[in-house]
C-alpha positions as CSV (number, residue, x, y, z in Angstrom):
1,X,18.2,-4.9,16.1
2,X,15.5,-7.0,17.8
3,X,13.1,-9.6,16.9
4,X,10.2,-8.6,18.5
5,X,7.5,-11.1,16.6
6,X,8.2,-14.0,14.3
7,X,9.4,-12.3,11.3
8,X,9.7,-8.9,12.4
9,X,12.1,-6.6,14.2
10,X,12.9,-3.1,15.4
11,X,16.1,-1.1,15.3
12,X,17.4,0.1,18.2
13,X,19.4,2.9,19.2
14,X,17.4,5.1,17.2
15,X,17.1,8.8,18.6
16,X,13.3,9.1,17.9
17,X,10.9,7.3,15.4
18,X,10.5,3.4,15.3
19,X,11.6,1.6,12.4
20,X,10.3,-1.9,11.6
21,X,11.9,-4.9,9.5
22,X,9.6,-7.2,7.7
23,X,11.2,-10.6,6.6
24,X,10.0,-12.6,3.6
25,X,11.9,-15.3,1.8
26,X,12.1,-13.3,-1.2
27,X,13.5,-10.0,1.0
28,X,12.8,-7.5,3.4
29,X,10.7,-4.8,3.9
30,X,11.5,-1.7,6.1
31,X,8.4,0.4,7.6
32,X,9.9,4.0,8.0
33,X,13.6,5.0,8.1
34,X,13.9,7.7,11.1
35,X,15.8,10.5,11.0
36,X,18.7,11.2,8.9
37,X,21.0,9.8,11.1
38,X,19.3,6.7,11.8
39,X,20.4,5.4,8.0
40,X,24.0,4.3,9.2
41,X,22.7,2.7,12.2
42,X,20.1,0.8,9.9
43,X,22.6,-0.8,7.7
44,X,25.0,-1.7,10.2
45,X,22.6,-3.7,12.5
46,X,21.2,-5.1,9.1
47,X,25.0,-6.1,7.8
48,X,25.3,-7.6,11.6
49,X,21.8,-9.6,11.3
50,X,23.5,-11.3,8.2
51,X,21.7,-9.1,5.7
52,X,23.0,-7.5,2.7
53,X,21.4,-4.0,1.9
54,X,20.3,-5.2,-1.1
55,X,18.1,-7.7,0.9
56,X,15.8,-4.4,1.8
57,X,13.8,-4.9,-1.5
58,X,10.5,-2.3,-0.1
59,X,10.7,1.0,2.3
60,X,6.8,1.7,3.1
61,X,5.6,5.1,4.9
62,X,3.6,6.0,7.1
63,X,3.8,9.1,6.7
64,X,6.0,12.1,5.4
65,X,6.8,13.5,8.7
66,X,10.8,14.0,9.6
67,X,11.3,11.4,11.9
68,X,9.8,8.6,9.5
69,X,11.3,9.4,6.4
70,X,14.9,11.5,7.7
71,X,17.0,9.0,5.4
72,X,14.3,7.7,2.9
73,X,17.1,9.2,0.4
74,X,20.2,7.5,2.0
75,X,18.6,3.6,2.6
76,X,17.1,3.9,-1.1
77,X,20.4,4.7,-2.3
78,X,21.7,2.2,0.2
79,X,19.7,-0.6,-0.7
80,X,17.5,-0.4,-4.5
81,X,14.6,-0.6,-2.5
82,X,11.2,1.3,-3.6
83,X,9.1,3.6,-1.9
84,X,6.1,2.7,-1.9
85,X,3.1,5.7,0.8
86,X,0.2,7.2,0.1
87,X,-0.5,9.7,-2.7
88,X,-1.2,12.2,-0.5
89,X,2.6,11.6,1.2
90,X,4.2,11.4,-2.4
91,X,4.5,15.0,-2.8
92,X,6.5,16.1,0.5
93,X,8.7,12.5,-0.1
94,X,9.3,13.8,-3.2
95,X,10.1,17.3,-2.6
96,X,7.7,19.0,-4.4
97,X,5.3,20.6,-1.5
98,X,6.7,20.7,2.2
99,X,5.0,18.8,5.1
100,X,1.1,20.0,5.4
101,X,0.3,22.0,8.4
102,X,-2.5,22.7,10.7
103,X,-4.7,25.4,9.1
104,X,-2.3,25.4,6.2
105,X,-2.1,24.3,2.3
106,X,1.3,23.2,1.2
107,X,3.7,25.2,0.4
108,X,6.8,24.8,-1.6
109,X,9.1,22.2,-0.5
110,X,11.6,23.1,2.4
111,X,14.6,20.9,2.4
112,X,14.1,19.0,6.0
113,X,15.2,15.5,4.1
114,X,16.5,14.5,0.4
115,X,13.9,14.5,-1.7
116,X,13.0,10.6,-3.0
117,X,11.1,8.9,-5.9
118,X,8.1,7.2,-4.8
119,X,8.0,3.9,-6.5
120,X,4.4,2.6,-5.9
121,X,1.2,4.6,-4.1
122,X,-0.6,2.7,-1.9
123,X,-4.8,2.5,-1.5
124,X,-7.2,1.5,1.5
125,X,-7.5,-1.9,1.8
126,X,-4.9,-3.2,-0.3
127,X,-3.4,-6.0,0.2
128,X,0.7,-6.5,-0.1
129,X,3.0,-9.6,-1.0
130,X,4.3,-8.6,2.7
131,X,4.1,-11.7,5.3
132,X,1.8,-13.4,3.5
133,X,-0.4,-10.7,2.8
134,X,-0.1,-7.0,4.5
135,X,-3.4,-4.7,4.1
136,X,-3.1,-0.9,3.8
137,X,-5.1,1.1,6.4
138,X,-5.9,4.6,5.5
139,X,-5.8,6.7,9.2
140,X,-5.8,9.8,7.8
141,X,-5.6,13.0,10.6
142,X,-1.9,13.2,11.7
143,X,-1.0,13.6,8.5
144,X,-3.5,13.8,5.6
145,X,-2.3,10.6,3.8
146,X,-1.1,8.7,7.0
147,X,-1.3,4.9,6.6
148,X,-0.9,1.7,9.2
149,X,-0.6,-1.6,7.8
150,X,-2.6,-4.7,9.4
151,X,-2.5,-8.6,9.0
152,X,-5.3,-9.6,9.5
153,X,-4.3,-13.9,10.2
154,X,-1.8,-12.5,13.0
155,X,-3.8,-9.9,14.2
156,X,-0.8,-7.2,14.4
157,X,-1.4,-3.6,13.3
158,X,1.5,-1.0,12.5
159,X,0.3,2.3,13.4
160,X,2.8,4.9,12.8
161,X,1.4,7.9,14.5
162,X,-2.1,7.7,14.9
163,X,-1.2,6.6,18.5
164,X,1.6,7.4,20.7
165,X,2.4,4.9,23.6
166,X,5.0,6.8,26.0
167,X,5.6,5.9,29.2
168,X,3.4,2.6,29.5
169,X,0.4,5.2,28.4
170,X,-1.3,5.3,25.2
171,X,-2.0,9.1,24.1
172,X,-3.1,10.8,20.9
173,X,-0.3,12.1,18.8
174,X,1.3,15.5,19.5
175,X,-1.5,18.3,18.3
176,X,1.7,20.8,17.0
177,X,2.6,18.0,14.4
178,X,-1.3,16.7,13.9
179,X,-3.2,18.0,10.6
180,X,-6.7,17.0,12.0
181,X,-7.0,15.4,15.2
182,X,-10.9,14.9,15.2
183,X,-9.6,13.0,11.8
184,X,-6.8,10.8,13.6
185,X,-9.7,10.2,16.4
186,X,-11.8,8.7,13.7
187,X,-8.7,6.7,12.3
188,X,-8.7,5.4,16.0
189,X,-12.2,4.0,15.8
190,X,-11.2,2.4,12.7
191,X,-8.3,0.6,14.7
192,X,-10.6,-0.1,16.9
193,X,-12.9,-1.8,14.5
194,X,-10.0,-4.4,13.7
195,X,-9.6,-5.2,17.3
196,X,-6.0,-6.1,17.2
197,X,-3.9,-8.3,19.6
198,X,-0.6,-6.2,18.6
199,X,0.1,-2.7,18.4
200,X,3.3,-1.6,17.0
201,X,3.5,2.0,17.2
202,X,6.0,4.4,15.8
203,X,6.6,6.0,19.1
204,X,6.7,3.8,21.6
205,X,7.8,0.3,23.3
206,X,5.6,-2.2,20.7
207,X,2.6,-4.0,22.6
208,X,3.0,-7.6,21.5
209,X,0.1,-9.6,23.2
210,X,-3.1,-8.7,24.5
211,X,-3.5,-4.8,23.3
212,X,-7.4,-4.4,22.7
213,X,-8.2,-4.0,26.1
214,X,-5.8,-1.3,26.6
215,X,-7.0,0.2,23.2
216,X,-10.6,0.1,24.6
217,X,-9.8,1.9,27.5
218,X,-7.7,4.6,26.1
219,X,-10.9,5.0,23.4
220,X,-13.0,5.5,25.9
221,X,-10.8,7.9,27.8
222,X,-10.9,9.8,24.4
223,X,-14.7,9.5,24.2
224,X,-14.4,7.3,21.3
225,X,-17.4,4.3,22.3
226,X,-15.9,0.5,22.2
């Protein structure tokens, strides 16, 4: 695990998807879990930060894809932690309809990942006892209920998958796995509105200082105006 920003961490060693650690006097929060196998490696580096599993008191989603919520199942068992996405994610995290589709409705749940009660759904513009005050983003278009969570004092945004940034390159997300992408584009602007200073991406090295401009210019790249 590594501290990346006062109070927050990523996991490392993770085969694909970023998982984020939130800490608060009164516990921790984890944004996404991964894949399935990620779990193990989650509670280990936690045990070796000094934290129990029962420390992990919140597990909030992005969104319902695979590689974010693998071992949703496993930490909540792990840890007594609750779920807390979107309503539009509670379904597939719950098992009832499978992850939506381009071009297609839901259908009935495949079994890619344990099916898990979702504690607590989660609005637009909320804001969470997280860091002194968290606010839900709704960035629909990658997935239909996709959220990213911003502070608004420290100017850092968690963006799960609106935004990939591979190889030192910021890029849309991958069409194949993208309900909507003229939605995620306007999910982007709406980033863009907030004109963040930190980007912490689900796929991707985090951008820790300094990001707008780079966000600016991979907008307009897109054809989305500043």
């Amino acid at each position: 695990m590594k501290q990346i920003l006062p109070q927050i961490s990523t996991f490392t060693n993770l085969l694909i998807g970023r998982v984020y650690l939130l800490e608060d006097a009164d516990g921790l929060t984890l944004v996404d879990t991964g894949l399935a196998s990620a779990g193990t490696k989650i509670i280990k580096q936690l045990i070796i930060a000094g934290h129990k599993p029962s420390d992990v008191k919140r597990i909030l989603i992005t969104h319902a894809h695979l590689d974010h919520v693998g071992c949703v199942g496993m930490l909540r068992a792990a840890t007594g932690a609750e779920v807390w996405c979107h309503a539009l994610e509670k379904p597939v995290i719950e098992g009832v309809i499978s992850v939506p589709r381009r071009e297609k409705k839901p259908r009935v749940a495949e079994s890619h990942f344990e099916p898990t009660p979702v504690a607590r759904t989660l609005s637009d513009g909320e804001l969470l006892p997280i860091l002194g005050g968290l606010q839900v983003v709704f960035t629909p278009g990658h997935a239909p209920g996709h959220l990213s969570f911003w502070h608004p004092q420290r100017r850092f945004l968690i963006t799960g998958d609106v935004i990939f940034y591979m190889f030192n390159r910021m890029t849309l997300p991958m069409a194949i796995a993208t309900v909507d992408m003229d939605e995620d584009r306007r999910s982007i602007q709406k980033i863009l509105d907030l004109r963040p200073e930190a980007l912490l991406f689900g796929h991707g090295e985090p951008m820790l200082t300094n990001a707008l401009p780079t966000l600016q210019k991979f907008a307009a790249r897109i054809g989305i105006p500043a």
